[in-house]
NULUMKOL-724042 format. One record per residue (C-alpha): residue in three letters; x, y, z. Coordinates in nm, 3 decimals. Example, Ala and Ser with C-alpha at 12.3 -4.5 7.8 and 13.67 -1.06 7.14 Angstrom:
2
("ALA"; (1.230; -0.450; 0.780))
("SER"; (1.367; -0.106; 0.714))
# end
This chain:
467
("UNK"; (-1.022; -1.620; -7.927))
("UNK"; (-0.683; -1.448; -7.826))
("UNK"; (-0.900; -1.145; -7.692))
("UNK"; (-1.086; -1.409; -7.436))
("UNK"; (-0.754; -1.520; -7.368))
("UNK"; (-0.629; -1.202; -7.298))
("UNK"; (-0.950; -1.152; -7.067))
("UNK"; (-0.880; -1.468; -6.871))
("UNK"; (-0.521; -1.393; -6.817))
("UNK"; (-0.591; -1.025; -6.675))
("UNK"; (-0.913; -1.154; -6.460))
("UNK"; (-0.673; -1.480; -6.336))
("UNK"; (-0.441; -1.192; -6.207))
("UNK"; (-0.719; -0.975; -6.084))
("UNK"; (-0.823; -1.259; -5.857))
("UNK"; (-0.473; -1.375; -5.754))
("UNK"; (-0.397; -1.018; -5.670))
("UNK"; (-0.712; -0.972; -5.494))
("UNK"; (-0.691; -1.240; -5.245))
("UNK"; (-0.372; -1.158; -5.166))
("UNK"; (-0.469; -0.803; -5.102))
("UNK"; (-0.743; -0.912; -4.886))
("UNK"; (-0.536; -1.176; -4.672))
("UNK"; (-0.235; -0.932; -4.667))
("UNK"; (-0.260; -0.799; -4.302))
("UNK"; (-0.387; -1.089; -4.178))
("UNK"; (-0.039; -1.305; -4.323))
("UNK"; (0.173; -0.995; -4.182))
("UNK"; (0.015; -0.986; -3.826))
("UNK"; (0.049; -1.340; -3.791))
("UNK"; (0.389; -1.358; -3.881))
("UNK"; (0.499; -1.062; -3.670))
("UNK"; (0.332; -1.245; -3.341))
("UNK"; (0.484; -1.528; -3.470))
("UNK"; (0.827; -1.380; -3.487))
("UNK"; (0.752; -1.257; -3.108))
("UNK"; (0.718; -1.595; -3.010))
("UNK"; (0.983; -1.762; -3.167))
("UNK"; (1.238; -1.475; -3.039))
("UNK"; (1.112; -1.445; -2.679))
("UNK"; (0.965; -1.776; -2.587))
("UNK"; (1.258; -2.039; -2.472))
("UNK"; (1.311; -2.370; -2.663))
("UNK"; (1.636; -2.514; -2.561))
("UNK"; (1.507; -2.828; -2.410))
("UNK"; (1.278; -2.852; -2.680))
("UNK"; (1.462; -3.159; -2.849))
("UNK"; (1.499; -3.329; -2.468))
("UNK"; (1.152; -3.324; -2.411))
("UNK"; (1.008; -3.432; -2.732))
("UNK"; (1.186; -3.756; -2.682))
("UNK"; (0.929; -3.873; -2.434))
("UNK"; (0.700; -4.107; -2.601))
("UNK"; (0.391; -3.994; -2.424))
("UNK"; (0.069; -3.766; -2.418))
("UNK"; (0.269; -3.510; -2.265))
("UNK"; (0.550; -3.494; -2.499))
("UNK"; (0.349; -3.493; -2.820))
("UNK"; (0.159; -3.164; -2.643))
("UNK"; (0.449; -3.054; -2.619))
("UNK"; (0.536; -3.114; -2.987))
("UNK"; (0.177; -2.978; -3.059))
("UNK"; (0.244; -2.621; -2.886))
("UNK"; (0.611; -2.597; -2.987))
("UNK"; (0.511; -2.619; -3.344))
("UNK"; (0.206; -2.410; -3.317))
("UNK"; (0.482; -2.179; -3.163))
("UNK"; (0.729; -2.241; -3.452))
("UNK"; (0.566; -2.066; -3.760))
("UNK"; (0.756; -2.147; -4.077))
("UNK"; (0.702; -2.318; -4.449))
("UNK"; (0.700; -2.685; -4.511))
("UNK"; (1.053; -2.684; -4.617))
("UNK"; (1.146; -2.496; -4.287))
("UNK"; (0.909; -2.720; -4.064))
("UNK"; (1.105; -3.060; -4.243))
("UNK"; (1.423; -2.895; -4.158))
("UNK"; (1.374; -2.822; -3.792))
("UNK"; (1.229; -3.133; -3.758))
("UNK"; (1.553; -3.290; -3.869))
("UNK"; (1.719; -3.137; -3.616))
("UNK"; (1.498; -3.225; -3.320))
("UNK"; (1.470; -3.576; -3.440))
("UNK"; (1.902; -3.642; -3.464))
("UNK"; (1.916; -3.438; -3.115))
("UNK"; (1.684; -3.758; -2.990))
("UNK"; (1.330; -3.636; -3.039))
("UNK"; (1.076; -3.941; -3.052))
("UNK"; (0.909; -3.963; -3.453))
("UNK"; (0.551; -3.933; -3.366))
("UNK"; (0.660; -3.609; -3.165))
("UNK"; (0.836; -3.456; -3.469))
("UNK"; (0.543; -3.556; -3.711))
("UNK"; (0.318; -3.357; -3.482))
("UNK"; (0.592; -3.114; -3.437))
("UNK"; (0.564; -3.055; -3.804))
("UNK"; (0.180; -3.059; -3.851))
("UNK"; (0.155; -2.790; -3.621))
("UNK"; (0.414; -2.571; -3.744))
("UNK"; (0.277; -2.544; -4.088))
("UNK"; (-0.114; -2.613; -3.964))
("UNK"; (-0.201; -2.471; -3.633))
("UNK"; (-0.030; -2.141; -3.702))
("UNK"; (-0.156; -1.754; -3.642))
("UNK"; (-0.142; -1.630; -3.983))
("UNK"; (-0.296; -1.963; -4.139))
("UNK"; (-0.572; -1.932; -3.910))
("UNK"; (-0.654; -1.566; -3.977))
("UNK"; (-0.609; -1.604; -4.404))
("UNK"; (-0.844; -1.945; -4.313))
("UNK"; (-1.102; -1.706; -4.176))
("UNK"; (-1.084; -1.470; -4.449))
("UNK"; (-1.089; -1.645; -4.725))
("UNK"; (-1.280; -1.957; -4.665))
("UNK"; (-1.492; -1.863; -4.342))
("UNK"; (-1.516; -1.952; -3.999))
("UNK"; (-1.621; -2.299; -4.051))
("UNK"; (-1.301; -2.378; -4.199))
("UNK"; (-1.110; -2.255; -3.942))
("UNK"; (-1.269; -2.444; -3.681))
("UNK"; (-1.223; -2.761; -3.880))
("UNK"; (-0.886; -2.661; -3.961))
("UNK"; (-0.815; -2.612; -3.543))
("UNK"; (-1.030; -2.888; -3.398))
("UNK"; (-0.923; -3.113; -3.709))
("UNK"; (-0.547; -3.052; -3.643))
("UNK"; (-0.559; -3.155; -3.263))
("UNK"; (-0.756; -3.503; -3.398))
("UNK"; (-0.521; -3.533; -3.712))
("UNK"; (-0.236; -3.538; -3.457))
("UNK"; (-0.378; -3.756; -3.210))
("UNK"; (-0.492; -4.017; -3.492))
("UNK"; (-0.115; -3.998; -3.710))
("UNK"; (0.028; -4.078; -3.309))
("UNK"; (-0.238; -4.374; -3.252))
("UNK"; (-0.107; -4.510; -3.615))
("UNK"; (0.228; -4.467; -3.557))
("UNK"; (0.220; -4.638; -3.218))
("UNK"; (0.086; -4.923; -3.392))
("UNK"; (0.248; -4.952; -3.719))
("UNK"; (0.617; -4.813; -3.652))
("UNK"; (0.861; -5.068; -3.821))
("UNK"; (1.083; -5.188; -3.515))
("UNK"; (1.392; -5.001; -3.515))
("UNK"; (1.353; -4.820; -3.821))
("UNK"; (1.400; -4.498; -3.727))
("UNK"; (1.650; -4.514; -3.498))
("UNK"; (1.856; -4.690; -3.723))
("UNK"; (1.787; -4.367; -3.949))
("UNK"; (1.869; -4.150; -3.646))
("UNK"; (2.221; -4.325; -3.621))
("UNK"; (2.279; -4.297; -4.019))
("UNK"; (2.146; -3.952; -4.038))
("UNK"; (2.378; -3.819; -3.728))
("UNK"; (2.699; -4.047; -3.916))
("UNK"; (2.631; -3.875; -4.258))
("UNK"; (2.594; -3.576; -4.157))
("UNK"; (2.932; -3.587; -3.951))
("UNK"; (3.103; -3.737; -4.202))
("UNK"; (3.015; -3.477; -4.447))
("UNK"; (3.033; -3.189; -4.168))
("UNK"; (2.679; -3.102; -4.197))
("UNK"; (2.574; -2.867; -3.854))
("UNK"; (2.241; -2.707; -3.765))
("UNK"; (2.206; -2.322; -3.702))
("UNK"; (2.221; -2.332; -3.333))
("UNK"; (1.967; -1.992; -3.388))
("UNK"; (1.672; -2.144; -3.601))
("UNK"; (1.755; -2.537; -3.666))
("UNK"; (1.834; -2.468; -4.056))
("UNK"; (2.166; -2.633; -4.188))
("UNK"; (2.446; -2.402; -4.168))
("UNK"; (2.720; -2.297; -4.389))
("UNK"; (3.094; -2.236; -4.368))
("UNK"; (3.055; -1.857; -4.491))
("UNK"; (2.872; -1.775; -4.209))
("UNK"; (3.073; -1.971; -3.919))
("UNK"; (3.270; -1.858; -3.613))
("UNK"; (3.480; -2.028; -3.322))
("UNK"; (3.355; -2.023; -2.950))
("UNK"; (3.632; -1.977; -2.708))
("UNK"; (3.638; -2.349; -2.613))
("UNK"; (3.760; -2.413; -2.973))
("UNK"; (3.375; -2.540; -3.096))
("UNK"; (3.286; -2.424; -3.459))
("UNK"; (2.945; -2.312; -3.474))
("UNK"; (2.787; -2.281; -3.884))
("UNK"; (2.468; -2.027; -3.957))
("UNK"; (2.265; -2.028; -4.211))
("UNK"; (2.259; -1.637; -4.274))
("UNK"; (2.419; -1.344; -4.139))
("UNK"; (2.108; -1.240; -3.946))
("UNK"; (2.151; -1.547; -3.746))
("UNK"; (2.512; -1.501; -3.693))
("UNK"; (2.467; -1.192; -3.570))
("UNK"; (2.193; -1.297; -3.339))
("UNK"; (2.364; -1.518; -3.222))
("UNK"; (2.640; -1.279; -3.151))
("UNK"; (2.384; -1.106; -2.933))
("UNK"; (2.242; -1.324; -2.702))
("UNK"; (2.585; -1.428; -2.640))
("UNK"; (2.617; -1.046; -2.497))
("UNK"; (2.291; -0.939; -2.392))
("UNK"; (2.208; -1.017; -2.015))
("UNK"; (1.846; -0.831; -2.047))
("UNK"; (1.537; -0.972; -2.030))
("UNK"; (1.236; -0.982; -2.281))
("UNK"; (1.118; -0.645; -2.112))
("UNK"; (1.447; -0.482; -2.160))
("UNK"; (1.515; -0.592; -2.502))
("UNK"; (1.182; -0.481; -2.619))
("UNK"; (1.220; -0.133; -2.556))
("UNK"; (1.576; -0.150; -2.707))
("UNK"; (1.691; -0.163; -3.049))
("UNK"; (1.836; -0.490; -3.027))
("UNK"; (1.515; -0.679; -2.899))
("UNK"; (1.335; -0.508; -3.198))
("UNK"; (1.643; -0.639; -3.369))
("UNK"; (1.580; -1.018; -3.291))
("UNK"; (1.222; -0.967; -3.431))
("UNK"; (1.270; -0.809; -3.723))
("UNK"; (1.574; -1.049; -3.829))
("UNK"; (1.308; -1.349; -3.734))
("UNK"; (1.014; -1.152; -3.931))
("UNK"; (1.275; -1.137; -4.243))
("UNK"; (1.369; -1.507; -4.181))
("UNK"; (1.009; -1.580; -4.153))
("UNK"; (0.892; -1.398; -4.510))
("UNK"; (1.199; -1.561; -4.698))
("UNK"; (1.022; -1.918; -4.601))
("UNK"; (0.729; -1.853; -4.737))
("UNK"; (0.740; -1.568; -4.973))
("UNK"; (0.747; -1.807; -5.294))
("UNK"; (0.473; -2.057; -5.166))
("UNK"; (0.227; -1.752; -5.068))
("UNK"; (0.275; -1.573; -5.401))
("UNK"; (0.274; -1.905; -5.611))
("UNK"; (-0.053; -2.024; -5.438))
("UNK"; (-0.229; -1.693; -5.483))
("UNK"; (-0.191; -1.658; -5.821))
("UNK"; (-0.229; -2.039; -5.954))
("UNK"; (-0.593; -1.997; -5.735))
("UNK"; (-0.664; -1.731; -6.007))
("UNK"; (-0.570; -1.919; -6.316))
("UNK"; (-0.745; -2.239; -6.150))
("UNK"; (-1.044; -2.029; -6.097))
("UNK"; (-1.069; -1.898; -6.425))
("UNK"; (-0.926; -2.150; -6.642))
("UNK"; (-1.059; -2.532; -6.520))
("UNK"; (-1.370; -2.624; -6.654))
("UNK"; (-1.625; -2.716; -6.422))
("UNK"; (-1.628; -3.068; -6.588))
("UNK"; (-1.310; -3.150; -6.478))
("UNK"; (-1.363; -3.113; -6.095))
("UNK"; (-1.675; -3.352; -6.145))
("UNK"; (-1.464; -3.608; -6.311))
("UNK"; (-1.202; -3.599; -6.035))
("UNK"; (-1.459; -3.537; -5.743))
("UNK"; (-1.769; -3.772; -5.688))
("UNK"; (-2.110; -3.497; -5.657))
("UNK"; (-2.362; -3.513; -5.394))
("UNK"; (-2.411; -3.618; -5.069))
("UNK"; (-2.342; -3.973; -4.837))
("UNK"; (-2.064; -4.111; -4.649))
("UNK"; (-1.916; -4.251; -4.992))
("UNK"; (-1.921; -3.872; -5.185))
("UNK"; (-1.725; -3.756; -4.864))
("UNK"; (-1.447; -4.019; -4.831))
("UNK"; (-1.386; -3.985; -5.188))
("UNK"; (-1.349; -3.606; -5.170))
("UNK"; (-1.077; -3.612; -4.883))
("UNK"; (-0.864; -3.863; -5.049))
("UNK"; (-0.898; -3.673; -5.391))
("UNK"; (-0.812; -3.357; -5.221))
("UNK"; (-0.539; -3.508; -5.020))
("UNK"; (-0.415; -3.617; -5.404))
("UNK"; (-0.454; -3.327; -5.540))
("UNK"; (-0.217; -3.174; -5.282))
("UNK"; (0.087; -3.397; -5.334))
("UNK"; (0.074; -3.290; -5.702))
("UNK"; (0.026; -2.939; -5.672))
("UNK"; (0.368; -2.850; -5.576))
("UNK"; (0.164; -2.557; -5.369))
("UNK"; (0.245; -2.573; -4.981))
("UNK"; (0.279; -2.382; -4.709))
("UNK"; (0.037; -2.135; -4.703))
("UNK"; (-0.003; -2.079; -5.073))
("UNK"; (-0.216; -2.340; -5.049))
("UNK"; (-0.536; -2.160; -4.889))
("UNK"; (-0.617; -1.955; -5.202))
("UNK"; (-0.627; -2.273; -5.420))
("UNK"; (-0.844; -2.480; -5.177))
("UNK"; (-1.060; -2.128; -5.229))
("UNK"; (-1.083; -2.245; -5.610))
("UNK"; (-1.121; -2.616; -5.511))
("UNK"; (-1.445; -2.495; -5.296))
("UNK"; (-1.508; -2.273; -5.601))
("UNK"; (-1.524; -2.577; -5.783))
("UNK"; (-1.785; -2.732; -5.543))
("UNK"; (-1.552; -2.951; -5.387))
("UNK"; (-1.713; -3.086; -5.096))
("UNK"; (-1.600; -2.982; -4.721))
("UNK"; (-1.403; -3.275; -4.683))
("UNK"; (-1.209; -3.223; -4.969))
("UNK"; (-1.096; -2.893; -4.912))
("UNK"; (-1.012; -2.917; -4.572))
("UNK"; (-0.783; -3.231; -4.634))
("UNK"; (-0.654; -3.078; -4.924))
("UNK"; (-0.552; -2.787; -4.672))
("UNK"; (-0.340; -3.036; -4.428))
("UNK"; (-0.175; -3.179; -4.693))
("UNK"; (0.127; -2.926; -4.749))
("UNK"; (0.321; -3.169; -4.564))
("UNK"; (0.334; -3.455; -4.801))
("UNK"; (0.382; -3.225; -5.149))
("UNK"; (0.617; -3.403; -5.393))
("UNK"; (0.888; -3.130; -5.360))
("UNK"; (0.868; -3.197; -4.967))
("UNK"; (0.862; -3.603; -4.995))
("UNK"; (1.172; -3.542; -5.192))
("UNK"; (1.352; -3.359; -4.877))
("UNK"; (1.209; -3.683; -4.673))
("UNK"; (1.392; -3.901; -4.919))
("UNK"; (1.697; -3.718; -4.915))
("UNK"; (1.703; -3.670; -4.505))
("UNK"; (1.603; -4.023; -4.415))
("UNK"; (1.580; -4.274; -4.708))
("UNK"; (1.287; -4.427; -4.926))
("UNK"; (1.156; -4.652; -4.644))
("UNK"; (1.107; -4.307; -4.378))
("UNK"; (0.976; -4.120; -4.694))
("UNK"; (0.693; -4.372; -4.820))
("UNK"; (0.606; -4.453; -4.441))
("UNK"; (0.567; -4.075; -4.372))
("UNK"; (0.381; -4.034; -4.677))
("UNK"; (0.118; -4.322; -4.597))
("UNK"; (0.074; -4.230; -4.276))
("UNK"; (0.012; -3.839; -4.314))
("UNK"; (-0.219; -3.918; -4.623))
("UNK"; (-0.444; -4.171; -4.425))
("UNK"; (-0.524; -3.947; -4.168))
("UNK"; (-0.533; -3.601; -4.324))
("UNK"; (-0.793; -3.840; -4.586))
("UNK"; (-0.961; -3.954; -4.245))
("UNK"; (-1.002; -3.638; -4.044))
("UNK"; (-1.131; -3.434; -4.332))
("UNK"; (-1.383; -3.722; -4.387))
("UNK"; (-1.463; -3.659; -3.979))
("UNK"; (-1.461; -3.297; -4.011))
("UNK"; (-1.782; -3.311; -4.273))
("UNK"; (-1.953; -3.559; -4.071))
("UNK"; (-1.915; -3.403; -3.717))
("UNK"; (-2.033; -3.018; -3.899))
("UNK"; (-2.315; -3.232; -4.073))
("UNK"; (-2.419; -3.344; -3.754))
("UNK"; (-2.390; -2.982; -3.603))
("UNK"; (-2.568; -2.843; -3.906))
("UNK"; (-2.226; -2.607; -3.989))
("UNK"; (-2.139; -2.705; -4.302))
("UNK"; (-2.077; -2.385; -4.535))
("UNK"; (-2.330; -2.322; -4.828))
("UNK"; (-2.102; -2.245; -5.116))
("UNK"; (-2.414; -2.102; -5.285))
("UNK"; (-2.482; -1.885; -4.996))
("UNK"; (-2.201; -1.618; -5.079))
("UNK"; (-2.025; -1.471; -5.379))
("UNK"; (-1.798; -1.625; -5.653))
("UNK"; (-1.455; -1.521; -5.669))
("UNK"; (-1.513; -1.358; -6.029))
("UNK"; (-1.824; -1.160; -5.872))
("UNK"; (-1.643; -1.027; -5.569))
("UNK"; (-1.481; -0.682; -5.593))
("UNK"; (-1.109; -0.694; -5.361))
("UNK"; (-0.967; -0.294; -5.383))
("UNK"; (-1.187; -0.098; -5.209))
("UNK"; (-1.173; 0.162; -4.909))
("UNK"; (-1.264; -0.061; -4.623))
("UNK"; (-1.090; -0.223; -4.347))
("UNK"; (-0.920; -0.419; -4.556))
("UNK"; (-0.766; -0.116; -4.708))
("UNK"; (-0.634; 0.088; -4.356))
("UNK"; (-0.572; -0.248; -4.178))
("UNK"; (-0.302; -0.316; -4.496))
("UNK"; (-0.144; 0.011; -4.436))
("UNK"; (-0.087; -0.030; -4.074))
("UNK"; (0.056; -0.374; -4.136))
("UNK"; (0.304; -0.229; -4.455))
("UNK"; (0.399; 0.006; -4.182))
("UNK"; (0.492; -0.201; -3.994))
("UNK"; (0.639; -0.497; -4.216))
("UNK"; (0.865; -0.179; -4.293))
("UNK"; (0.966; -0.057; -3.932))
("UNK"; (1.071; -0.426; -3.892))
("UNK"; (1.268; -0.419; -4.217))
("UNK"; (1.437; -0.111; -4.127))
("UNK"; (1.533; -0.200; -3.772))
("UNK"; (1.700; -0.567; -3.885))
("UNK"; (1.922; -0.378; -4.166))
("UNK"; (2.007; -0.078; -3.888))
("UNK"; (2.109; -0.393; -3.649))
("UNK"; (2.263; -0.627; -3.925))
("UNK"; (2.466; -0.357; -4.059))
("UNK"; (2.502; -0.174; -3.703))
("UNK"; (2.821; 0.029; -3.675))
("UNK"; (3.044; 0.025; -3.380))
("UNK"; (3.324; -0.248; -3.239))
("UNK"; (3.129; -0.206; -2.915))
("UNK"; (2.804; -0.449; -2.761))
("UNK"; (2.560; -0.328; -2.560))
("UNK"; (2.541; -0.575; -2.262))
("UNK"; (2.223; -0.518; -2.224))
("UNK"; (2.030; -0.646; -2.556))
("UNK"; (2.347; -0.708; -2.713))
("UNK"; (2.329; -0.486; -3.004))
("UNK"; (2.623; -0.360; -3.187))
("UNK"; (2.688; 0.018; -3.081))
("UNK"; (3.013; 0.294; -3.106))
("UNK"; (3.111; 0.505; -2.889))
("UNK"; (2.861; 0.807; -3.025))
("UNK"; (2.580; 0.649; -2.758))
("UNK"; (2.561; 0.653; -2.392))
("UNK"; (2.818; 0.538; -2.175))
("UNK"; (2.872; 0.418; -1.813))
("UNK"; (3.200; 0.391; -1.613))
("UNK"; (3.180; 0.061; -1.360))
("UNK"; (3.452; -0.071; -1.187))
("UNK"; (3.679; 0.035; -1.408))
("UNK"; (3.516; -0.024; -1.751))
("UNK"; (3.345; 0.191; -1.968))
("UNK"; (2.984; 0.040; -2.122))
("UNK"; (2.837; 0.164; -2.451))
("UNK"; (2.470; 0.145; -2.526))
("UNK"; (2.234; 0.119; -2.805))
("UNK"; (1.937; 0.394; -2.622))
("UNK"; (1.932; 0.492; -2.249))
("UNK"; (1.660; 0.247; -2.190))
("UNK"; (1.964; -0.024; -2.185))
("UNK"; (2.188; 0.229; -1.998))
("UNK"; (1.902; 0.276; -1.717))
("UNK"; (1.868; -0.090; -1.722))
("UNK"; (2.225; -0.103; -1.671))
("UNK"; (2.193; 0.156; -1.374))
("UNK"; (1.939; -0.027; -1.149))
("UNK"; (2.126; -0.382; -1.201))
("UNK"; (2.539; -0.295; -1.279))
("UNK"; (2.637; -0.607; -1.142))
("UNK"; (2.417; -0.840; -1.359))
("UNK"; (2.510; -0.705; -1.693))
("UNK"; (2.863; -0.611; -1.575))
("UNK"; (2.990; -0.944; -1.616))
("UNK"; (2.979; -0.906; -1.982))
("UNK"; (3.255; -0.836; -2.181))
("UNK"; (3.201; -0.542; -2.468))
("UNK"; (3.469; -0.562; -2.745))
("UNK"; (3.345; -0.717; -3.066))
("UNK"; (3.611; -0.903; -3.231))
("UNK"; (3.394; -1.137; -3.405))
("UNK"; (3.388; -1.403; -3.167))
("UNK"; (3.203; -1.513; -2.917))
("UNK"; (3.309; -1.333; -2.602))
("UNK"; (3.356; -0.967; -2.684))
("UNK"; (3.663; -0.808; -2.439))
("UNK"; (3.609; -0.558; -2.222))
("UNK"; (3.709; -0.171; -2.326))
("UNK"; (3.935; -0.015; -2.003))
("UNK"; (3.835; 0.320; -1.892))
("UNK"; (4.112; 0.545; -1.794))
# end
């Protein structure tokens, strides 16, 4: 008995491990491009034009989240923000559906651990899910209620001097604060934010500039590290519950929870189970691909596992954050809603692929216990590449983070001494991070000249006089 134990607990392991060995460059790619995005692609109006209770602004909600990779915690938080800043609630809904659904390195662990077919479902499904929670929303939003929760939220959080990273949207904290030269106080939630913050407020270069400099490389690795410490927990979690799940449940207790065989009825049934089973897992983010990958395993129908994949959103440990943001009344409303139509479009998804004749046969492939993970293949030199380069971006954020030097390079902003190269321009002398920035500097002196170089910790480093 304790040797089959023993067995299961080392073959629950080899499975965990194993899918996350196999989706490991695909979850490191996707957050790199996602870090590339966030850093380089604008969003400052983002909260003005998400107020605009129309198609165009929930697009607009749909492609800024897609844009704005991060866990469910993450996506609540920034949502927060957006919605006290004046951002319409259907808009922020979508907002957060697409930050934790439509999302590069979803997609690509999606495709490699559940197929194509899922990933379309999950894609198509997502631009339906958002366009059905809107049509709802329209139709059922209690008059007034939330902004009489925008005006409560933006009075608590005054009174108890609660501010948003001005950087990523995540509450900030008086260790890492500083004071603007108007007198404003601005809160971070990290150093790595502070500090790039600190940056842009020097750097004059463009996305072309700062991406041959250390400082651009900067931004992205800081956002890479920001990125992993979302979802670090939630990816590790998932993958290894999926291989005591796997190994552990009985058969005879997914055909208790999930009705068996085919019809419109089997199908409903399976979404809202799966939609269930996702606000009691306590798995979101995008730990919770590998255990829809043991709910499949389980012969949970399509529906099922693709609603069960939405459903990150509405995960008790996240409805909690709802109640605590905006009350019991937001956090049940937000919970019906997102549960009726991640039930309803995973119910469409089987249908339409039925229809289409692209429903997955589960007994088409290989079981999870059958497949071998650590091989030489692609898999293999495509992890190595992406290690090397999860490390390259490590290395450059703690070079930047913990850059020496009093000096910023006005360029790309990054903190520099007096050991790099210099300029001399109308009377000032300029220090630089690489002589990319200092040719940059060349071609356009005036431009970046207008930026003073003296880090004293504020936000408008002084100028250092050349004699």
């Amino acid at each position: 008995m304790l040797a089959a134990i023993v067995d299961g607990v080392l073959e629950s392991f080899r499975i965990g491990v194993g899918f996350l060995w196999t989706a490991a460059w695909a979850i490191i790619m996707g957050l790199v491009v996602t870090s590339l995005v966030q850093v380089y692609v604008s969003k400052e109006r983002m909260a003005q034009v998400l107020g605009e209770d129309d198609i165009s602004g929930l697009t607009k909600a749909t492609v800024f989240g897609a844009a704005s990779s991060g866990c469910s915690f993450g996506a609540v938080a920034i949502g927060k923000g957006l919605f006290k800043k004046g951002a319409h609630a259907v808009n922020v809904l979508a907002f957060m559906f697409a930050s934790t659904n439509l999302i590069v390195e979803l997609g690509l662990m999606i495709l490699l651990l559940l197929g194509w077919e899922f990933l379309v479902a999950e894609l198509v499904g997502g631009v339906i899910l958002i366009g059905v929670m809107a049509l709802i929303v329209h139709l059922t939003l209690p008059e007034n209620l939330f902004d009489d929760v925008r005006q409560e939220l933006n009075r608590r959080d005054q009174t108890n001097g609660i501010t948003e990273d001005p950087t990523c949207g995540m509450e900030g904290t008086d260790e890492y604060s500083l004071t603007t030269d108007s007198g404003q106080t601005l809160q971070f939630c990290s150093a790595g934010c502070m500090e790039t913050y600190e940056q842009e407020v020097a750097s004059r270069g463009g996305w072309r500039d700062e991406l041959l400099s250390w400082g651009g490389w900067y931004k992205v690795g800081n956002q890479y590290r920001k990125e992993w410490s979302m979802i670090w927990k939630d990816v590790v979690a998932g993958f290894l519950v999926s291989g005591f799940v796997i190994v552990f449940v009985p058969q005879w207790v997914w055909n208790a929870l999930f009705f068996q065989g085919d019809g419109l009825l089997v199908s409903a049934e399976n979404a809202i189970m799966g939609v269930a089973i996702a606000v009691i897992s306590f798995v979101g983010s995008m730990g919770n691909v590998p255990f829809a990958v043991a709910l499949w395993g389980g012969g949970i129908s399509f529906a099922g596992v693709i609603a069960f994949v939405y459903a990150d959103l509405i995960t008790i440990p996240v409805l909690n954050v709802y109640r605590k943001y905006y009350g019991w009344n937001v956090m049940l409303y937000i919970l019906g809603v997102f549960f009726v139509t991640m039930a309803f479009t995973g119910f469409l998804m089987e249908e339409l692929f039925s229809v289409l004749g692209i429903v997955p046969d589960l007994a088409g492939g290989q079981t999870a216990t059958e497949q071998t993970y650590f091989e030489f293949n692609y898999t293999f030199f495509l992890n190595v590449i992406a290690f090397a380069l999860s490390g390259v971006l490590l290395f450059v954020y703690r070079r930047g983070i913990g850059g020496p030097g009093q000096y910023r390079d006005p360029v790309c902003g990054m903190r520099t001494d007096d050991s790099g190269p210099t300029i001399s321009f109308d009377g000032q002398t300029y220090y630089f991070c690489s002589n990319h920035c200092k040719r940059s500097f060349e071609n356009h002196p005036t431009d970046f000249s207008r930026v003073h170089q003296t880090d004293s910790g504020g936000t408008r480093p002084q100028s250092h006089e050349h004699h």
